[in-house]
N, C-alpha and C positions, 0 to 999 in steps of 0.2 A: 834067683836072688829074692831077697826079704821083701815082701811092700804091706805096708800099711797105709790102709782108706780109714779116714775120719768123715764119718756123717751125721746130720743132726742138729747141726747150728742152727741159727737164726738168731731173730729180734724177738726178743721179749719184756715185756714191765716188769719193776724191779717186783720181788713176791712171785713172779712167775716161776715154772717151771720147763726143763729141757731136758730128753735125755738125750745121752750122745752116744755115737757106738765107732768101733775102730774091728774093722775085718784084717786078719792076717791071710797072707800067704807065704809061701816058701820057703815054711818051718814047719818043725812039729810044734805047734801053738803049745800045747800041753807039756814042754817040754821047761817053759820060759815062764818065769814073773813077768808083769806088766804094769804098765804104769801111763798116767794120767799127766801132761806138763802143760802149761799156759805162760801165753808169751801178751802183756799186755804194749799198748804203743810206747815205745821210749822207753821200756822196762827188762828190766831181763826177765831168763824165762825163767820158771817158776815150779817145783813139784806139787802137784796137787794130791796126788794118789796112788798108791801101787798096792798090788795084788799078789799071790801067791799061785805056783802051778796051777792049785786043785781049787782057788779060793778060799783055802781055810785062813789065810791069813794079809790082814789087810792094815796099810797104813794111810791117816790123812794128814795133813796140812792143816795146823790151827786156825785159820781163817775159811778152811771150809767144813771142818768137823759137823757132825749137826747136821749138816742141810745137804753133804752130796753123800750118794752112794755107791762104790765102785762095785762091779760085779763080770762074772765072762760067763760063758756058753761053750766051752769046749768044745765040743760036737759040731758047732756051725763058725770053729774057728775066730770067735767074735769076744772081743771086750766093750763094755759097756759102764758110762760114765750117766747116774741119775742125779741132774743137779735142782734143786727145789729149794723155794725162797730166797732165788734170785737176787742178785744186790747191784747197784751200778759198776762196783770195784770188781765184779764178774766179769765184765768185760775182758776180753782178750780171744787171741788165736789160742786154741786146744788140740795139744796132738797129743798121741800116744805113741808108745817107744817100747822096744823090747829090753828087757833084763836079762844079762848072761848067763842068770844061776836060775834056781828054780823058784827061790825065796828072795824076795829085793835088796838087793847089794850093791844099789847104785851104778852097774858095770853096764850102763845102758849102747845097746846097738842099734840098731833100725828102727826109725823115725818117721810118722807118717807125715801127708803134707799139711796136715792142720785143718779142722772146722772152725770160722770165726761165730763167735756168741756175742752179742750184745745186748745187754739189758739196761731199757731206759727208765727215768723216773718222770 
């Protein structure tokens, strides 16, 4: 079966920095887009970011353009979420999710359990 690990969270001041990273298994990683979602309290969840098989092609979320940067590692099976410049409305649980196509088409399958991030001021 599919499992996705999200690691990397924490506390940090607003302006800070965090990356986060999400390890696949029980896919060909490189087979699947990926993507970035955030679930703040009381809020639905939220798309932050997705990726492309090979990374050539990536989309953000207007409220994080600018300051995060999504990226993967093929080789080590791993997507990675760098978020910089911090804000307090960062806050939220952060999972990552597989895409059924190779390019993001919203057709999301397997869901990791989430890293929570929070940034204070």
């Amino acid at each position: 079966q599919v499992q996705l690990v999200e690691s990397g969270g924490g506390l940090v001041q607003a302006g800070g920095s965090l990356r986060l990273s999400c390890t696949a298994s029980g896919l060909t990683f490189d087979d699947f887009a990926m993507g970035w979602f955030r679930q703040a309290p009381g809020k639905a969840r939220e798309g932050v970011s997705c990726i492309s098989w090979n990374g050539g092609s990536t989309a953000y979320a207007d409220s994080v353009k600018g300051r995060f940067t999504i990226s993967r590692d093929n080789a080590k099976n791993t997507l990675f979420l760098q978020m910089n410049v911090l804000k307090p409305e960062d806050t939220a649980m952060y999972y990552c999710a597989v895409d059924r196509e190779t390019h993001c088409s919203g057709s999301w399958g397997a869901w990791g359990q989430g890293t929570l991030v929070t940034v204070s001021s």
